[in-house]
Each structure stands twice: as structure tokens, then as C-alpha cells.
C-alpha positions in Angstrom: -2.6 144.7 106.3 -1.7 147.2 109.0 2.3 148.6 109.4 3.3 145.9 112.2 2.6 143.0 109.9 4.1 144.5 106.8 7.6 145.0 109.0 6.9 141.6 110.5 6.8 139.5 107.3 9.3 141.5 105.7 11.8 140.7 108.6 10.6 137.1 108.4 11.7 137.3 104.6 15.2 138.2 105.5 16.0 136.1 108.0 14.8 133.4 106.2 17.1 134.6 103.0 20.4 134.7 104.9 19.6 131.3 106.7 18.8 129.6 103.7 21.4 131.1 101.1 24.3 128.2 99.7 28.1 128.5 101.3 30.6 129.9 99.4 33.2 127.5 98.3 36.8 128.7 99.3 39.4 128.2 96.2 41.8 125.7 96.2 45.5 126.4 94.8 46.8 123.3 92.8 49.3 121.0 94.2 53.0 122.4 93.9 54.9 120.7 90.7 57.5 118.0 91.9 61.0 119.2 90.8 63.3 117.8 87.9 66.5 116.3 89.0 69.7 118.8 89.5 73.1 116.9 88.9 76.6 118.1 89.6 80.3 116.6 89.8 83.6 117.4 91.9 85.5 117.8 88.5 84.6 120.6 85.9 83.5 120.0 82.3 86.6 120.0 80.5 88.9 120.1 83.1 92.8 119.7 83.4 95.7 119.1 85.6 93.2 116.7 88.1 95.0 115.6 90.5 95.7 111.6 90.8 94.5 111.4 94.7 91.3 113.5 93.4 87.9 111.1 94.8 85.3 112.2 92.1 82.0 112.0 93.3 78.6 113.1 91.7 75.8 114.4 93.9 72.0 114.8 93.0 69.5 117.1 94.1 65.5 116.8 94.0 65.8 113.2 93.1 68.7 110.3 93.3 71.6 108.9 90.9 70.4 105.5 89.2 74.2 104.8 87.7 77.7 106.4 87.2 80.4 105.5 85.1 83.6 106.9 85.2 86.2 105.3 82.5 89.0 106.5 80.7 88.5 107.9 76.9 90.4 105.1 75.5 87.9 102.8 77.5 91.1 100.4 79.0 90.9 102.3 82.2 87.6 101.8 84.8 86.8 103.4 88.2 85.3 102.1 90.1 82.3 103.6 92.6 79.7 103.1 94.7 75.5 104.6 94.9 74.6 105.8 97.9 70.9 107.6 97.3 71.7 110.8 96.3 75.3 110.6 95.8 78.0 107.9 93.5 81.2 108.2 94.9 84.9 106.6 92.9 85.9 103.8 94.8 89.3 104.1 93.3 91.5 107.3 92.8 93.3 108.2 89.0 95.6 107.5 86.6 98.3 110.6 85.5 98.1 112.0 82.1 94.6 110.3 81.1 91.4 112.0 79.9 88.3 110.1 81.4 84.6 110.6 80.5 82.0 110.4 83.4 78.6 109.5 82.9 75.8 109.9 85.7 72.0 109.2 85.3 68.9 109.7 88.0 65.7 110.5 88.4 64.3 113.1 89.7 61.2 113.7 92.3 59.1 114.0 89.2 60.1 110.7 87.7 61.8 112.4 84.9 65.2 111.0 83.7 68.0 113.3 84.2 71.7 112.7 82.7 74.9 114.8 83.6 78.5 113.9 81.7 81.8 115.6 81.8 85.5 115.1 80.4 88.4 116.3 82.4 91.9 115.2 82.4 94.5 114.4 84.9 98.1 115.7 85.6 101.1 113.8 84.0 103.6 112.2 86.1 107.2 111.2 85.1 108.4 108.4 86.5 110.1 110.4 89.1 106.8 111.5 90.5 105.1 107.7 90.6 106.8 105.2 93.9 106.2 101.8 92.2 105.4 98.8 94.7 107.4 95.0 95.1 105.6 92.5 97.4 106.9 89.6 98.9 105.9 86.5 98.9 104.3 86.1 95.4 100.9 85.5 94.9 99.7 82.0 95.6 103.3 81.3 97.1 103.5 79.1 99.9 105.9 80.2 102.4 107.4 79.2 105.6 106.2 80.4 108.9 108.9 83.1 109.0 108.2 84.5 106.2 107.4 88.7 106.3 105.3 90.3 104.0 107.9 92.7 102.6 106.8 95.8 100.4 109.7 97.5 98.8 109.2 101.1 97.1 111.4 102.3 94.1 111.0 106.0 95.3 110.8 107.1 99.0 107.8 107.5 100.9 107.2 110.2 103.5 103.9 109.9 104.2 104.1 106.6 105.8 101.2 106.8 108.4 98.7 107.3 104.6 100.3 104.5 102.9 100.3 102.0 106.0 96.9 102.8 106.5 96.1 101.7 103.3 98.4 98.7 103.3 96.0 95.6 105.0 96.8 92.3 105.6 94.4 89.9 106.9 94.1 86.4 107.5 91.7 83.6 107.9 92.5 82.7 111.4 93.2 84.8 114.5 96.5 86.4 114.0 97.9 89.6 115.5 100.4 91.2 113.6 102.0 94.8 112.9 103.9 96.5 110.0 107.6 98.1 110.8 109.5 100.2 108.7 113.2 99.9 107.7 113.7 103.8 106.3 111.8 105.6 103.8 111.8 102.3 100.8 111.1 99.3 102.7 107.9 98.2 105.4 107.8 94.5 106.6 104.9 93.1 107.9 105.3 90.2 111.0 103.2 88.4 113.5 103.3 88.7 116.7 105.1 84.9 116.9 105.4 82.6 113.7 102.6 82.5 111.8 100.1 79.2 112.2 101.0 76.6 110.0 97.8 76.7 107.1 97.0 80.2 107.3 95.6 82.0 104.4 96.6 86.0 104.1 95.5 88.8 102.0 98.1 91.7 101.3 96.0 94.4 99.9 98.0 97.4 98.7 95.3 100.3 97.8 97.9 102.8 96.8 97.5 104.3 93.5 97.7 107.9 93.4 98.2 107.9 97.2 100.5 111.4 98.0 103.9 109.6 98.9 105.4 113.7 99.5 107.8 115.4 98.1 105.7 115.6 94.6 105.4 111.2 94.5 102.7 109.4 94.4 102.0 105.9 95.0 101.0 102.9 91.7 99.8 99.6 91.1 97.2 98.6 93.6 97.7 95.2 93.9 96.3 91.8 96.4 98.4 89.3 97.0 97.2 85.6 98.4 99.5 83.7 100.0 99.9 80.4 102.5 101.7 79.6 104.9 103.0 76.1 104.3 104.1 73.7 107.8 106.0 74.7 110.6 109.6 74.0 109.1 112.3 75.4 112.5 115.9 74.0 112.5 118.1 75.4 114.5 122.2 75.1 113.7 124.2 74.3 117.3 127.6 76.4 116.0 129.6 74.9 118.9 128.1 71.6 118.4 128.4 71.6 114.4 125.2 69.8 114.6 121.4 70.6 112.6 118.1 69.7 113.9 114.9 69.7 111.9 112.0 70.0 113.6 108.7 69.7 111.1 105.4 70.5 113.0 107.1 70.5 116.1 108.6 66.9 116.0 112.4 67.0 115.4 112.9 64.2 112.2 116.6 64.9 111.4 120.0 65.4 112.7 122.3 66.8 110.2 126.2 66.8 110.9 127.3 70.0 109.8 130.4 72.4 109.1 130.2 76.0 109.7 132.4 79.5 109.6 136.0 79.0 111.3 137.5 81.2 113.6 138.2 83.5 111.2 134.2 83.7 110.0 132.1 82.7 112.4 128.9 82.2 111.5 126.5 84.7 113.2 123.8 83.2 116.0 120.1 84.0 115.7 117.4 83.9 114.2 117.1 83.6 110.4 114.8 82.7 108.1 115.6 81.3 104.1 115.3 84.2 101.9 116.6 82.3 98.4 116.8 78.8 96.9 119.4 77.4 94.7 119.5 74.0 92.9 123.4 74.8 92.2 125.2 78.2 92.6 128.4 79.6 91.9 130.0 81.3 95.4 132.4 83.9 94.2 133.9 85.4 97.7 134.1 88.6 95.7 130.4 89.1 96.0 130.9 89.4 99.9 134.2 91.6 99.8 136.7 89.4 99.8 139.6 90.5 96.9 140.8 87.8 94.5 144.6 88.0 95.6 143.3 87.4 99.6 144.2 84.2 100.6 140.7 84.0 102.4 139.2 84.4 98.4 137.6 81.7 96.8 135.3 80.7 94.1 133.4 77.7 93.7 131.6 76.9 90.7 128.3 74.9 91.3 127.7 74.5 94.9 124.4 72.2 95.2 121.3 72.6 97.1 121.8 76.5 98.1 119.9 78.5 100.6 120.2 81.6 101.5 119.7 83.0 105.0 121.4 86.4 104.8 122.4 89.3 102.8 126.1 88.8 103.8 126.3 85.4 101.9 126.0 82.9 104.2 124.5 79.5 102.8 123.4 76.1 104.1 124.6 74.0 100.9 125.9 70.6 100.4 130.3 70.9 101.0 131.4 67.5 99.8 135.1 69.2 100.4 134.6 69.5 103.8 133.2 65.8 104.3 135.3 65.2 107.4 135.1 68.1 109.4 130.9 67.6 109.5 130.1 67.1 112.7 133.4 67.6 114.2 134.9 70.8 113.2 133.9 74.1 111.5 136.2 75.0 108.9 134.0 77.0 106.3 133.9 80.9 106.0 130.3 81.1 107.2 128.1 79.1 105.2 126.6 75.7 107.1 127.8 72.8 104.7 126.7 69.7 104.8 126.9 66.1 102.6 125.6 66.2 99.2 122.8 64.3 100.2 121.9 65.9 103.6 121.6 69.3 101.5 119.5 68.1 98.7 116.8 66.1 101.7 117.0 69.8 103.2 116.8 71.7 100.3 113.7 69.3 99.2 112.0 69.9 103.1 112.3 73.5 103.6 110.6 76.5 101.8 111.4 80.1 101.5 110.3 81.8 104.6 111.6 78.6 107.0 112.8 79.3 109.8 117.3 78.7 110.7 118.2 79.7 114.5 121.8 80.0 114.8 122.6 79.3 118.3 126.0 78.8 120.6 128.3 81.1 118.4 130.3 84.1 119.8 129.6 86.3 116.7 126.3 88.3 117.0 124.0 88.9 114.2 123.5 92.9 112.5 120.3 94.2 112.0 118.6 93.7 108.4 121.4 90.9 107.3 118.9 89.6 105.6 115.3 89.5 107.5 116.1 90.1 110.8 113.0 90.6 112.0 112.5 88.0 114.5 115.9 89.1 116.6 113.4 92.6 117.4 111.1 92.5 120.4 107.4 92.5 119.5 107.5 96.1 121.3 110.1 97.4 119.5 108.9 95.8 116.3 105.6 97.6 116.9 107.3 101.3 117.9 108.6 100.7 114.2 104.8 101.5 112.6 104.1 104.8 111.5 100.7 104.2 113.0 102.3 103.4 117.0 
């Protein structure tokens, strides 16, 4: 074998080597572990001095909250909250002076179970820190078409725009309506006009641990359910000493009627029955009027009672005045009327009816009683904290 085929196969033998050799497999990392579940909370393990308004919430990373439970250590006291994926967040705010456990579970990316709990405490409130809630009506009362919703506050509230923002009333038909306030204690709710005969409201107060200012903060959330009964309007013709029912919008009685002298007139607009009395005693001392006066009086038992403002004035059954009804008003500002007029009236009308007043020279003040239907709807409205 001569040189030139010696280099020739051994060139052959090469290339055919490096053609032929196996690839080289490349290394492959493994796949990145999936995380365990992180959990945290807004309040601090062992915590004091929350705040009442505080919203606790619970967050999750690397995987998602399953359940939280948030109650107090006693276990009479539950708030409640809502999941949303990564997050449970208290529907409700706190009680003062109460130590609550909260519980969350979840699960991570790596399907592992992962369980956070911590105990904190809230601040304590005296009495002069906590505004206390009255509603009217009362729940499940049926009420006249008149009728506000009236929310009355033991302590005064500052923050008004927070609270009436958290004050909602609906209803199950189509009514527009707006709350005014009268001061700092008192917010009345109204419709635009009377309310429909057969409406069903909701008042739904969510005002616990609300900031009122000033240090105060709102208790008791409450929902009250009420009805509105049939449209009861009678309206009381001063000059004419007469009273026409209407029921529904058909007038069905005509009641001869007494009502202040010209000493008391009784005041003209519009009205509405704030209290019912089978019998009542009508001391004129209640409205003022001293016991040597020879305009004082007191009357022991007057019959079929209603009240229409804050002043005292009454529709009630006046058998002493018989002969005047219908001819001559003679009383000192109540609308009296036979025995058994009163009771049929008493017997028809509901608290929250509605008593015009009309023909009298004697004008009505503002919140004698619940005025609110002698205000404008505008003004009514420039009385929100929210207009």
C-alpha cells in the first residue's frame, strides 16, 4: 500500500467517526417546586386597643383562603365576611372591649393546607363614646301613608354624610325618596309624595362602630320591615268645623267637629298621627298652661285620642262640647268630636295617617310634631348630608 492510500483510508476513517458518533444529550434542570401558602391578617397576634370601625381582612399568597372565622372568645359574638380568591374580608365592623379569635385556612399552589390564627382585642367604650339608634315605625308595623321613617340618636352625630350613607331604605315598588336631618340627634326619612298604599320598606341601619366624631361611635345595626297600610287623608275645614275622611281616595265620612277658639286656634297644615290613645288624661300643664290660669284644665279620661303634634293638640271624642260640633269651635286646640264619631275614627285611622288642617289663621311651626310634609321636596332634599 503506497503513502496516498494510507492517508486516503485513514481520512475515510475519520470522517466516517465524527459522522457516525451518538449526540450528546443536553441536561435538563427539574421543574421548579410549587410554593406553600403564605397567610397574613390586618390585626397583629395579640393585639390591643383595635379600633371598633377596624375591617379585618386576611390575605393569602401563593395559594387562596378556603374559610375564615372571625368570633369573639366568649363565642356569643360573630363577624361576619366574605372569600374572594386570595383574600376574606369582615363584612361587619367590632364590638368595644371584646377579645376575638380569627381563624383562616387555604391552600397553597402546592396543595398543601395552610392555617393562620390570631387573638387581638378591641378598645372599650363607655357609654359616652357609643350613639345608640331608635327607629320608627316598629318592625312589622303597618303605618299610614304619612308616616317618616324617623331614626333618633342618643349622642350627636357629626359625621352625617358616613352614617346616611350607611342608612338605606328600600322598597318593593318604585318610590323616590330622601333623608333630611333635624340637627345633630334626629334624620327623617320621606317620599317624594305619600307613600303608595301596600308598599313594603326595608330600613337598614349598618352602623355599628361607624365614627359618629367627636370620640362616638355608632351601635346596634338593625333592619326594620314595615307596610304601609291604605291611603287614610282627612282633612279638618277650621272655619267650617267640619272633618272629611277620605279612604283610598273616596271620601266615606263627614264628621261635625269642634276645634281651638279664638284664643287657641288650631294650627292649619299638614299633619300626620303620631300617637294613639284608647282614653287619656289632658292635663293643660303638660302644654304650659299653670293650674291657677283660668285657660287651665284637666280632664281625666278623654276617649279615642290621637295625637297630631308635639304641642298637644288631639282629635278625641268631647261629649262636653256636643253642641258646638259643627257650629262653633270652642276647644283650646284639640278637634273634638261625639263619643262615637271619635271611637269610628280612632278605629279607621293608623299612626302615620294623614290630618290637613286647612282655613285657620294660625300657621303651623316647624317640627310640632312631624312636619315634614309642610317642606318643599327641594328643601326637604337640601336637608341630606349627601345633597
Amino acid at each position: 500500500m503506497n503513502f496516498r492510500t494510507i492517508l486516503a483510508a485513514a481520512t475515510a476513517a475519520l470522517l466516517l467517526t465524527s459522522c457516525s458518533s451518538d449526540p450528546v444529550k443536553q441536561a435538563v434542570s427539574p421543574e421548579d417546586p410549587e410554593d406553600s401558602i403564605s397567610l397574613s391578617a390586618s390585626v397583629k397576634d395579640g393585639e390591643k386597643g383595635v379600633t371598633v370601625d377596624t375591617i379585618v381582612t386576611a390575605d393569602a399568597e401563593h395559594g387562596s383562603i378556603a374559610k375564615a372565622t372571625l368570633v369573639s372568645a366568649d363565642g356569643k359574638s360573630k363577624v361576619n365576611g366574605r372569600v374572594t380568591g386570595q383574600q376574606w374580608v369582615a363584612s361587619e365592623r367590632l364590638e368595644p372591649g371584646t377579645k376575638y379569635k380569627l381563624t383562616v385556612t387555604g391552600t397553597g399552589d402546592d396543595k398543601e393546607e395552610g392555617t393562620l390564627e390570631r387573638t387581638f382585642t378591641t378598645e372599650a367604650l363607655t357609654l359616652q363614646q357609643q350613639t345608640y339608634p331608635s327607629v320608627a315605625p316598629l318592625s312589622d308595623e303597618t303605618v299610614g301613608v304619612g308616616m317618616p321613617v324617623i331614626v333618633t340618636f342618643d349622642l350627636p352625630v357629626k359625621n352625617k354624610a358616613l352614617f346616611e350613607r350607611n342608612m338605606g331604605v328600600t322598597t318593593n315598588k318604585d318610590v323616590e325618596g330622601s333623608w333630611s336631618w333635624i340637627g345633630d340627634s334626629v334624620a327623617h326619612y320621606r317620599p317624594k309624595d305619600f307613600w303608595p298604599a301596600g308598599t313594603k320598606v326595608m330600613v337598614n341601619l349598618r352602623l355599628n362602630g361607624l365614627p359618629a366624631g367627636n370620640g362616638i361611635y355608632g351601635q346596634q345595626d338593625q333592619k326594620v320591615p314595615f307596610k304601609i297600610g291604605r291611603k287614610v287623608v282627612s282633612t279638618v275645614d277650621v272655619a267650617g268645623s267640619r272633618l272629611v275622611v277620605r279612604i283610598d281616595g273616596k271620601a266615606v265620612r263627614t264628621i261635625p267637629v269642634s276645634t281651638g277658639d279664638a284664643k287657641h286656634r288650631t294650627r292649619r297644615g299638614t299633619k300626620v298621627i303620631m300617637e294613639k290613645f284608647s282614653k287619656v288624661d289632658m292635663d293643660a300643664a303638660t302644654t304650659g298652661i299653670d293650674s291657677e290660669d283660668p285657660d287651665y284644665y284637666d280632664i281625666d279620661d278623654v276617649k279615642w285620642a290621637m295625637r297630631v303634634t308635639n304641642s298637644g293638640e288631639f282629635l278625641h271624642a268631647a261629649p262636653w262640647s256636643a253642641a258646638s260640633h259643627g257650629r262653633a269651635n270652642v276647644s283650646h286646640g284639640c278637634t273634638g268630636m261625639s263619643t262615637a264619631n271619635a271611637n269610628w275614627l280612632y278605629q279607621n285611622s293608623r299612626r302615620g295617617d294623614v290630618v290637613k288642617f286647612i282655613n285657620s289663621p294660625r300657621g303651623m311651626e316647624d317640627q310640632n310634631g312631624w312636619t315634614d310634609w309642610n317642606v318643599s321636596w327641594d328643601d326637604w332634599k337640601a336637608g341630606s348630608a349627601l345633597s
